[in-house]
C-alpha positions as CSV (number, residue, x, y, z in Angstrom):
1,X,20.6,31.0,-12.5
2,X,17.6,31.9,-14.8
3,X,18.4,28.9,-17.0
4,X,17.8,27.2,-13.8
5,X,14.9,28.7,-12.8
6,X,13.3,28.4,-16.3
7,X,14.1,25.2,-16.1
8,X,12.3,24.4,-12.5
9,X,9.3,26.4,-13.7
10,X,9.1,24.4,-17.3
11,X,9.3,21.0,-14.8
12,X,6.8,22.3,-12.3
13,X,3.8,23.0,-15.2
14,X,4.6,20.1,-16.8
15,X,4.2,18.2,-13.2
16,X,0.8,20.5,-12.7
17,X,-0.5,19.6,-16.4
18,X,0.1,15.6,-15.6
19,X,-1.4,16.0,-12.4
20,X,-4.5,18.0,-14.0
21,X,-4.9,15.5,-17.0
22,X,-4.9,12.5,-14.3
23,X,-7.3,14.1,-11.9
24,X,-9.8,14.9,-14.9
25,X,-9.2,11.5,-16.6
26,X,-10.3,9.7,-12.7
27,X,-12.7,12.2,-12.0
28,X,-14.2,11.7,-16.0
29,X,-14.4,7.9,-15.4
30,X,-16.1,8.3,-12.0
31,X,-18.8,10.2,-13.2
32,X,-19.8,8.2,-16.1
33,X,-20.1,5.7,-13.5
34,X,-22.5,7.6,-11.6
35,X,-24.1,8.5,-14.7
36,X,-24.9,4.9,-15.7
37,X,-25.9,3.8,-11.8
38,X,-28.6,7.0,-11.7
39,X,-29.9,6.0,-14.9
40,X,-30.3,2.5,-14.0
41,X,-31.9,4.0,-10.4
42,X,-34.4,6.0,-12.7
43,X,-35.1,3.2,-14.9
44,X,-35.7,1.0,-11.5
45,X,-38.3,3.7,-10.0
46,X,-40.2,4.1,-13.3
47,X,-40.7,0.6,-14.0
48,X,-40.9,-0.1,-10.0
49,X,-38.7,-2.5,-10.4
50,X,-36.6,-3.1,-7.0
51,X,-33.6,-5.2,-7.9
52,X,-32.8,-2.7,-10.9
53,X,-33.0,-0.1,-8.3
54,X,-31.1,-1.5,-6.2
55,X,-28.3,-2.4,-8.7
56,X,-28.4,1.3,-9.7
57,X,-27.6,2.3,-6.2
58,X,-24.8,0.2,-6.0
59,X,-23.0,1.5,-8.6
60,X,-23.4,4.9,-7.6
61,X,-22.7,3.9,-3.8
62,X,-19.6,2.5,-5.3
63,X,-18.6,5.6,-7.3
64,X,-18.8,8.0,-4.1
65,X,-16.5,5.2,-2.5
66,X,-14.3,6.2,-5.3
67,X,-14.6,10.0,-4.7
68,X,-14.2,10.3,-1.4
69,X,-11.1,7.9,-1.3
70,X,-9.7,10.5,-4.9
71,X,-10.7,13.3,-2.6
72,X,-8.4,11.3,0.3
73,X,-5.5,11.3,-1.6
74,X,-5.5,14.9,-3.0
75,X,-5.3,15.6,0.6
76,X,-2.8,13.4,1.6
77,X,-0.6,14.8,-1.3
78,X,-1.3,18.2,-0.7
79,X,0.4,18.7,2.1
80,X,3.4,17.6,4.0
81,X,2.9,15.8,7.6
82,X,4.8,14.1,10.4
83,X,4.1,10.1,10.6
84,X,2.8,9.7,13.4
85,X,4.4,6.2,14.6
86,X,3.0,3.9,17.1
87,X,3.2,0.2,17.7
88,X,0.6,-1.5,15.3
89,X,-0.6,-5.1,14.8
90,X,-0.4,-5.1,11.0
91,X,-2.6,-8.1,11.2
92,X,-5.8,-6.2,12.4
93,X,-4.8,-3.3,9.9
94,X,-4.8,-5.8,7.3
95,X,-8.1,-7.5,8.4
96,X,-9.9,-4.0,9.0
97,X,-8.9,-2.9,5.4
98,X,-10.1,-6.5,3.7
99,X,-13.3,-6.0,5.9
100,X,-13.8,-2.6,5.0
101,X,-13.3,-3.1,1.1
102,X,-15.3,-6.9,1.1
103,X,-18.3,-4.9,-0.4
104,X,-16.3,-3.6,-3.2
105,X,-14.6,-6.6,-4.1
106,X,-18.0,-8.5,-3.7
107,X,-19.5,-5.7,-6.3
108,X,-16.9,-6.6,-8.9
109,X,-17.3,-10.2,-8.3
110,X,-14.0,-10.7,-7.4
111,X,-12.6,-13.1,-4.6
112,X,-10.8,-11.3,-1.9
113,X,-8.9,-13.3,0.5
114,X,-7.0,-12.7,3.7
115,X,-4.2,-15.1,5.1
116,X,-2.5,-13.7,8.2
117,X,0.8,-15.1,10.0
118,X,0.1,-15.3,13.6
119,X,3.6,-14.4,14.4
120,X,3.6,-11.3,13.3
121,X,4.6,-8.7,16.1
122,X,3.8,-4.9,16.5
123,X,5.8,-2.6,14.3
124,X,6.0,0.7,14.6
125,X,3.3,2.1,11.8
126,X,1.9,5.4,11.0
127,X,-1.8,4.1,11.0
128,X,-3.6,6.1,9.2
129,X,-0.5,6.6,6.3
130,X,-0.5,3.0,5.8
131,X,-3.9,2.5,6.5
132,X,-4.6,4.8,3.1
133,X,-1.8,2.8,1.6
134,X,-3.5,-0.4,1.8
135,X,-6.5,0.8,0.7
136,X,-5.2,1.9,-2.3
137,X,-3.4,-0.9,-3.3
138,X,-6.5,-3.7,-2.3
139,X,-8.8,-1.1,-4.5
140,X,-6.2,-1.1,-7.3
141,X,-6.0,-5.0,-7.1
142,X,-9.5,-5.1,-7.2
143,X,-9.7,-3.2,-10.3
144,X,-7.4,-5.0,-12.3
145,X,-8.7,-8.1,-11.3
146,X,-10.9,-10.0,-13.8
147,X,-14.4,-10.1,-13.2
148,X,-16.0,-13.3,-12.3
149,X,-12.5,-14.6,-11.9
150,X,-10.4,-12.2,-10.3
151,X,-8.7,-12.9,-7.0
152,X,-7.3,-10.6,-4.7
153,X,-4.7,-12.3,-1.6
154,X,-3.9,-10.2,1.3
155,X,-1.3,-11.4,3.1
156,X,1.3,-10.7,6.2
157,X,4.3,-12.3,6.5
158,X,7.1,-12.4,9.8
159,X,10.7,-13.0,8.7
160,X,12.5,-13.4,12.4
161,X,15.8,-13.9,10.6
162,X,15.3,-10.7,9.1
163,X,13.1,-9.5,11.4
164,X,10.9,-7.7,8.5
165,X,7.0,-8.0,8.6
166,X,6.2,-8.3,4.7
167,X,2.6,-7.4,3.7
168,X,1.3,-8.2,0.2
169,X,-1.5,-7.4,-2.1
170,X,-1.2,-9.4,-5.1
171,X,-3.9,-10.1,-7.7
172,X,-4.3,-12.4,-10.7
């Protein structure tokens, strides 16, 4: 039994150290964004110089996006909750979430495109569970897209043999 036991305790500091080195590495990286977007917004007021202000402020616009949706997903993994199910147009989840993330996309220059099977029916769908979901996954698509080039597809799918709505997020 203590072999066991020393064995769940040696897994659950090795699970706390990866989740620590993980949080510090994102939070590290979103900072040194903010860092360079409030440099370019001093920069922008000193010289007076509008469009390098306003380039500044996107960036760190950006980076609180980033923050708040990190600080999301600590809570979501934090603690344990019930789904709560109701019937849900994935469609207009999908559309919402490629609305709602245009801005970013448009930041990083990359395309983001929706294509949307009218047949799709309701589902049964914890909204805001998949709704955090699918922003993660458009955000991650988004980031390893290729600047300048990068595309991003959001797409639903109805399969009435199957009966299986497919949504995808797929990137180049």
């Amino acid at each position: 039994t203590r072999l066991v036991q020393a064995h769940l305790e040696r897994e659950r500091l090795a699970a706390t150290g990866e989740t620590v080195a993980y949080l510090s590495h994102a939070i590290k990286n979103i900072l040194q964004g903010m860092r360079s977007g409030a440099d370019l917004v001093e920069r922008g007021l000193e010289k007076r110089d509008f469009a390098l202000t306003t380039q500044g402020w996107r960036i760190l616009d950006r980076n609180m996006d980033r923050v708040y949706n990190l600080m999301l997903n600590m809570l979501a993994f934090s603690k344990e909750r019930e789904p709560q199910l109701e019937m849900l147009q994935v469609n207009k989840l999908a559309a919402d979430v490629v609305e709602l993330m245009q801005r970013g996309a448009d930041d990083a220059n990359v395309v983001l495109l929706c294509a949307l099977d009218e047949s799709t029916p309701a589902v049964p769908l914890d909204h805001d569970g998949m709704h955090q979901v699918l922003v993660n996954l458009v955000a991650n698509a988004i980031d390893a897209a290729p600047r300048h080039s990068g595309v991003v597809n959001v797409r639903t799918r109805y399969d009435p043999v199957e009966r299986h709505v497919i949504l995808s997020v797929v990137d180049n």
